[in-house]
N, C-alpha and C positions, 0 to 999 in steps of 0.2 A: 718693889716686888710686883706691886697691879700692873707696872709697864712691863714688865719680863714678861708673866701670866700672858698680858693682849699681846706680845711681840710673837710668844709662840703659837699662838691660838690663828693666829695671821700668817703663819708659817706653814702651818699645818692645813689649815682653809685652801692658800694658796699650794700647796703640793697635792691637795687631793682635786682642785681645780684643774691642775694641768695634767693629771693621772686621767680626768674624765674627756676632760679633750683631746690627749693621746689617743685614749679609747675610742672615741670618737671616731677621729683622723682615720686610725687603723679600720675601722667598722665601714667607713665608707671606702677607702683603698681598697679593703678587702671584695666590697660591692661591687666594685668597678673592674675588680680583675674577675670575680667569676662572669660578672656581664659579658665581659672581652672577649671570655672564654666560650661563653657562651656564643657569642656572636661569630665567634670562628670557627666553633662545630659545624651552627648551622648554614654558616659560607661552605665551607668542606662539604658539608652534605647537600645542599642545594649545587654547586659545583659537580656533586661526580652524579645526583640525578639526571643534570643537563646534559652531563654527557654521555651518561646512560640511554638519558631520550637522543640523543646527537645520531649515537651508534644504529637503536632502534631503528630511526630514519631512515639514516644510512643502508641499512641493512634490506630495511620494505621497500625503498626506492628501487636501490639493481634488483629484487625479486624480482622487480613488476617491469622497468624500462632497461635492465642489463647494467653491465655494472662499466661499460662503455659509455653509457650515455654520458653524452654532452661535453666527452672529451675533446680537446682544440684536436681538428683533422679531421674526426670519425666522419664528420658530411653530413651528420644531424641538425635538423634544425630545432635548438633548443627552444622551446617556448614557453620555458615556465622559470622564474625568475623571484627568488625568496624575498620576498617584503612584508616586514611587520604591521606594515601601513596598509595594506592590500583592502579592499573594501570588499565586505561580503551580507550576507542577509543575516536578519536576527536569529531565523528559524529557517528551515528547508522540510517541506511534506512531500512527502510521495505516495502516489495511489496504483501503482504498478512497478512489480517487480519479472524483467523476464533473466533469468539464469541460461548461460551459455558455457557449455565446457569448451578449452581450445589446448592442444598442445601438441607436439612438432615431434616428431620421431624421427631421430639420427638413420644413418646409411646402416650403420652398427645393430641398429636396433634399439639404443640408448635412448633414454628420452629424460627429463627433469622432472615428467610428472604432471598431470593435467592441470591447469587453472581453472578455477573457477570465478565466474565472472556475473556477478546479482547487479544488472543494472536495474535500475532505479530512476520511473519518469514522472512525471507531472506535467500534464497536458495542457497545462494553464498558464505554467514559468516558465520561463528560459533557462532553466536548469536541470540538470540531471545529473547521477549518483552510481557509482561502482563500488559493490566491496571484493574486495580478490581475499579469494581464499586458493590453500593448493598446498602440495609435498615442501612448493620450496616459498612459502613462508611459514618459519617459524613460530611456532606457537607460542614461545615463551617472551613473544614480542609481542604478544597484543593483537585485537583487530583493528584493522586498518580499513578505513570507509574515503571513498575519496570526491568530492562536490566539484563538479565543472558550471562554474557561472558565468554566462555568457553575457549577462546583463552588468555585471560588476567587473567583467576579463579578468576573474579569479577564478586560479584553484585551490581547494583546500583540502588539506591532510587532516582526518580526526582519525586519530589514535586513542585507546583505550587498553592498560594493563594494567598489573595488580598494583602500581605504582597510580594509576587512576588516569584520568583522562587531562589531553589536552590537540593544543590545533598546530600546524602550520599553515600558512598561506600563502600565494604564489602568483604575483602577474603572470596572468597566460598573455602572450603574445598572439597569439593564434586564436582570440575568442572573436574578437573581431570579426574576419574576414566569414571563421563558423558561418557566425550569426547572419553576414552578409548570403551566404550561400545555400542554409538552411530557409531561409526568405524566399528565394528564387522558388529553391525546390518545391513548398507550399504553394506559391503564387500558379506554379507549371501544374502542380494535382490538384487544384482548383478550377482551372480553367480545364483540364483534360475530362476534369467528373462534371463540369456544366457542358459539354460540346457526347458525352459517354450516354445516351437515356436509358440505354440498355445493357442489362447485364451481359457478361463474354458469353458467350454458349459452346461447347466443348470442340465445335467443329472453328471456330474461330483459331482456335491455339493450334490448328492444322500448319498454319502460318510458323514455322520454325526463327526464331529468332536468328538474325544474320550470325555464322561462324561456331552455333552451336548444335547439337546433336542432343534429340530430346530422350529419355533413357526410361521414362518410368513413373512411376508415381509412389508415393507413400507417404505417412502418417507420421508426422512429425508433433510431439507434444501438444497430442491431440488437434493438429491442421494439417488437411490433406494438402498434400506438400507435390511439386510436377521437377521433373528431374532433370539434367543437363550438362553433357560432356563438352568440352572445348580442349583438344590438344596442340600444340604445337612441338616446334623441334627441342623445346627448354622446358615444355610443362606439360601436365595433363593435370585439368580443373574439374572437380564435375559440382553443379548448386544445386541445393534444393532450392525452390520458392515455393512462398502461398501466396494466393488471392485474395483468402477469407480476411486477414483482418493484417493493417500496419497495427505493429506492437514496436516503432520505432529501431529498429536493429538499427538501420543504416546509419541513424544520427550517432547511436552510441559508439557504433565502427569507427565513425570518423573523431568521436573524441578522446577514444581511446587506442590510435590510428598509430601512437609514439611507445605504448608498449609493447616489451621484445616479445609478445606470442602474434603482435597483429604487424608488425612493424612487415610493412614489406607485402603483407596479405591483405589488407583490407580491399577489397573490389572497388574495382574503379567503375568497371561497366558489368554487366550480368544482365539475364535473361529479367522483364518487368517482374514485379510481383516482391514478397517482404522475405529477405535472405534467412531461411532458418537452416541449412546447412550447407556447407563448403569442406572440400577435401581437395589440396590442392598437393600434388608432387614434382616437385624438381627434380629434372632426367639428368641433371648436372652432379647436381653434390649428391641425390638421392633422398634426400628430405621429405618430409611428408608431412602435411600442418594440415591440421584439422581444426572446425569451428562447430558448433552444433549447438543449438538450442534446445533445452532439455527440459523447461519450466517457465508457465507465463501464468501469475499471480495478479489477476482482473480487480482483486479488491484486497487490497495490501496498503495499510495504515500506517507509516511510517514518518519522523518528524526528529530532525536533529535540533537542537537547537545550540547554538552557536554559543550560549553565556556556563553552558554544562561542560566547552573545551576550551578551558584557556588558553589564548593563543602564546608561545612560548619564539622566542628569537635570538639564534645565535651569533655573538659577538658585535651584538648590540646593533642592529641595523640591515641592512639588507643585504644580500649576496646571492651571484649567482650560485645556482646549484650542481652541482659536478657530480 
């Protein structure tokens, strides 16, 4: 009878032992499938942010360089090339901001809508800073600030929306030579301001610059600005310049040279002095681009810092950008 008693007791010990391992077994299966589950929401949703940001991109890039750019044929010369690897600075400060509106008016009359253009210098780095604003970027994309670094031949994209902030980054091909040529230009107003002892005197600018026509003067964002027509059989140009102070236009012209408002406009040559407005028409297509400086910000505190946008990379590695 005591070995029946222990046989059930053993019976019963072991059926509630493997009830509890069952439970077990099941309690961690169970674990492992919400985990799974888990874990493929948030692939799913990290996936369609990415491509949410993809789109953004997409979308602020043709705003700013057309939606042509960099197609095989179009005759551009692409210089900017997506690399996760792109080396750039920790932080970027800038202590001047000058704002430029620019935009191009159809034969029609049609236009897409001014851009607005906050460049952004620092007299000290080899870098400088655009943010474009305007009709045809979208608001529900975010702002977009964009970093030309000459010393690093990156550029970079920091984006910021309600989705929060991150970067892209981009070998510039073209920073290079910039840098090369931007050198020259300082080396030439250095030597021209030690050989210069005296300032111009109004009768000096009697001297009309070769192939322009001088038209007037006026006040341009607070600098008195001196006027200038150039026509030919395909244009009529007319520039403002000032004397009173470089606030940098020209360098930003030139690295902003690949976007579709300047593409094609940026001056090559013009009358001396710092370009604060251009109105330029083609007697061909009938086109009319305008550029104008509208605000220059002497003491503007400004500071990205580089670890606040995470820098994000599509399809795992580098690619050109189309």
């Amino acid at each position: 009878m005591r070995e029946l008693i222990a046989f059930l007791i053993l019976m019963m010990l072991s059926l509630a032992f493997a009830t509890t391992a069952d439970a077990q077994l099941f309690n961690r299966l169970k674990d492992r499938a919400k985990k799974a589950a888990e874990n493929k929401v948030e692939e799913k949703l990290s996936n369609e942010v990415e491509k949410a940001a993809e789109r953004a991109v997409e979308k602020t890039w043709q705003s700013i360089f057309g939606e042509e750019f960099g197609e095989e044929g179009d005759g551009i010369n692409v210089s900017f090339t997506m690399n996760s690897d792109a080396v750039t600075e920790e932080s970027y400060s800038f202590d001047m901001i000058t704002t430029m509106q620019v935009e191009t008016v159809r034969e029609n009359g049609n236009s897409d809508g001014p851009m607005i253009m906050k460049m952004h210098f620092n007299n000290t780095e080899s870098y400088s800073g655009t943010q474009f604003s305007g009709e045809e970027m979208d608001d529900s994309e975010g702002e977009m600030f964009m970093i030309y670094d000459l010393k690093n031949e990156s550029m970079v994209m920091l984006m910021e929306s309600d989705d929060g902030k991150y970067s892209f980054a981009y070998d510039w091909k073209q920073a290079q030579q910039l840098a090369k040529d931007f050198d020259e230009m300082e080396t030439d107003q250095e030597m021209n301001s030690d050989t210069e002892m005296e300032t111009k005197t109004d009768a000096e600018y009697t001297d009309k610059p070769q192939n322009f026509e001088e038209i007037g003067t006026k006040t341009i964002a607070g600098l008195e600005c001196r006027g200038y027509r150039s026509e030919t059989e395909e244009s009529v140009i007319e520039y403002w310049v000032t004397e009173d102070e470089d606030v940098g236009i020209y360098k930003m012209l030139r690295v902003n040279e690949q976007t579709k408002h300047l593409k094609g406009n940026v001056p090559k040559n013009y009358p001396t002095g710092t370009l604060m407005e251009m109105v330029q028409e083609d007697l061909n297509s009938g086109e009319k681009t305008s550029m104008r400086v509208t605000d220059i910000n002497r003491n503007a505190s400004v500071t990205y810092t580089m670890s606040d946008y995470p820098a994000m990379s599509f399809g795992g590695g580098s690619q050109d950008q189309q």
